[in-house]
N, C-alpha and C positions, 0 to 999 in steps of 0.2 A: 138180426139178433133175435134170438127167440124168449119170450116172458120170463123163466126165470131168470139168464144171463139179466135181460134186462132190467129185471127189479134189484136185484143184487148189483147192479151199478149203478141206478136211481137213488138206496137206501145208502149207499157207499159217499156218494156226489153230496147226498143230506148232510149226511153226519160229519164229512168232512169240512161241510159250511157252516156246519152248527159249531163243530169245535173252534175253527175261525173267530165267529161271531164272539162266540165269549172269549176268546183269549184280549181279544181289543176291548171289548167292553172293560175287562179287568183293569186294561190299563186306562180307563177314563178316567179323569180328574174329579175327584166329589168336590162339591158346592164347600167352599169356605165357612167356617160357622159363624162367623161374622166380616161378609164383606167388604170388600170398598165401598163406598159411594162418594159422591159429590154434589152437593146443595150451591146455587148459584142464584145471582142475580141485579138486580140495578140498584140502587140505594141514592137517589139525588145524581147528581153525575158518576158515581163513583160502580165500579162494578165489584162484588162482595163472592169470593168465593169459599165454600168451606170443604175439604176432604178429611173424611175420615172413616172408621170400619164401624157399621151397623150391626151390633150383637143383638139378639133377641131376649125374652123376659124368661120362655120355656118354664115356665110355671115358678120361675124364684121372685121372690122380696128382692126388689131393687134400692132402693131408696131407703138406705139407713143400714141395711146389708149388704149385698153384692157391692154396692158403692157407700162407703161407711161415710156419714155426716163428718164432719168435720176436718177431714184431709183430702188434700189436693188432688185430683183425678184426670186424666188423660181426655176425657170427654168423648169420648167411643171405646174403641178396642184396639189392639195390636199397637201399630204405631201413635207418637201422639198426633190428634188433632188439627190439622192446619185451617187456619185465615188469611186470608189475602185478601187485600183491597189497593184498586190500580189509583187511588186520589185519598187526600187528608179526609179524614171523617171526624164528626163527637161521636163516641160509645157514652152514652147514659152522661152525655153533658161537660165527657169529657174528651180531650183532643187527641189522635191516633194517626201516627203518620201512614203514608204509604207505603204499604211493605209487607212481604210473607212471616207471619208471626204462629209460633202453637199457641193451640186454644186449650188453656186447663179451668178447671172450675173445683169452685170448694162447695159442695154442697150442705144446706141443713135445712132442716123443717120450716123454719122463717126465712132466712135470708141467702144467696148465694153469692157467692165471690167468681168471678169471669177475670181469669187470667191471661190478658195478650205479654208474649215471651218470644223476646227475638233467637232465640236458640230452635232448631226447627232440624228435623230427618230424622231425628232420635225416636229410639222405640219407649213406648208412652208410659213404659214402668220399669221398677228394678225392683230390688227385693225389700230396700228400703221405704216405697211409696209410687210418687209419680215423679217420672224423670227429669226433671230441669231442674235448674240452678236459679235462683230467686232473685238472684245479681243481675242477671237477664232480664226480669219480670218490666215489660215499658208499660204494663196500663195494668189495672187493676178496678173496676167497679165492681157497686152490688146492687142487685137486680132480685126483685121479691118472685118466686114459682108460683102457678098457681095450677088446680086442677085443669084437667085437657078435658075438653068436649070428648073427645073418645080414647077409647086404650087403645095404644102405640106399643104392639108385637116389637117390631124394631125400630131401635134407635135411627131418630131421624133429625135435619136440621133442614130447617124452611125459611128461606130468604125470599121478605118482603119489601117492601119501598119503605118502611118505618124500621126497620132492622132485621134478625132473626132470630126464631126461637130455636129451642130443642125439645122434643118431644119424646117421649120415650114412656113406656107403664100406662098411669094415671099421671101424670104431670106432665106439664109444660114450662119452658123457661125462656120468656121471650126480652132479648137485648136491644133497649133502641137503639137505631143510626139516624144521626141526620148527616 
């Protein structure tokens, strides 16, 4: 094959890898804007897990905005919230059987409400608010926020041997277990 032929089928061989390349790139998956995760861990005998989607702050007021004080909230994103615990536990001193519960909370400046609700797979809002039924509602404490040691980009939940919190902004909301 003599040089031009052969550059003319080098730059041919290129360009047809390159059209390739981006045609699959286009169809790659982008990153969810707020993930799944899951927070897990041991709590006395009992093993504590929590799934939920991790939205970020992306430069908004969390706290009194994006999540209004006073009404009921999913506790992440997307779907709502789940809790699971494989044995009887106290939450803040009081008693919570064994079993997969969604986790909603009522946020405010002083004090927050931690909703365990036997209704569970439902997506974590409607138009009305946040999705459950209150007839469902099995535990209910309130539990005081307070500021976090650092700013939490995303929503997160950290399971300790004393319970877990929720992190997320400038706050924190940690829930005892014994």
């Amino acid at each position: 094959m003599n040089t031009p032929k052969k550059n003319i089928f080098l730059l041919t061989v290129l360009f047809l890898f390159t059209m390739t390349a981006s045609v699959f790139a286009q169809d790659a998956p982008k990153p969810k804007a707020s993930p799944a995760a899951t927070a897990s861990g041991k709590v006395g005998q009992a093993n504590i897990s929590i799934a939920y989607s991790s939205p970020a702050v992306k430069g908004r007021k969390i706290w009194g905005e994006l999540v209004p004080y006073g009404k009921a909230w999913r506790a992440g994103a997307n779907e709502a919230t789940t809790f699971t615990t494989d044995k009887d536990i106290m939450v803040q001193g009081k008693a919570l059987k064994a079993g997969k519960y969604s986790l909603f909370m009522v946020p405010s400046e002083g004090e927050w409400q931690i909703i365990f609700n036997s209704q569970t797979g439902q997506w974590g809002t409607t138009r009305e608010g946040a999705n459950f039924d209150p007839a469902n509602n099995v535990l209910t404490v309130n539990v005081k926020p307070k500021k976090s040691a650092k700013m939490s980009e995303r929503l997160a939940y950290n399971v300790t041997p004393k319970g877990f919190s929720l992190m997320w902004e400038n706050l924190e909301v940690p829930v005892a277990i014994k």
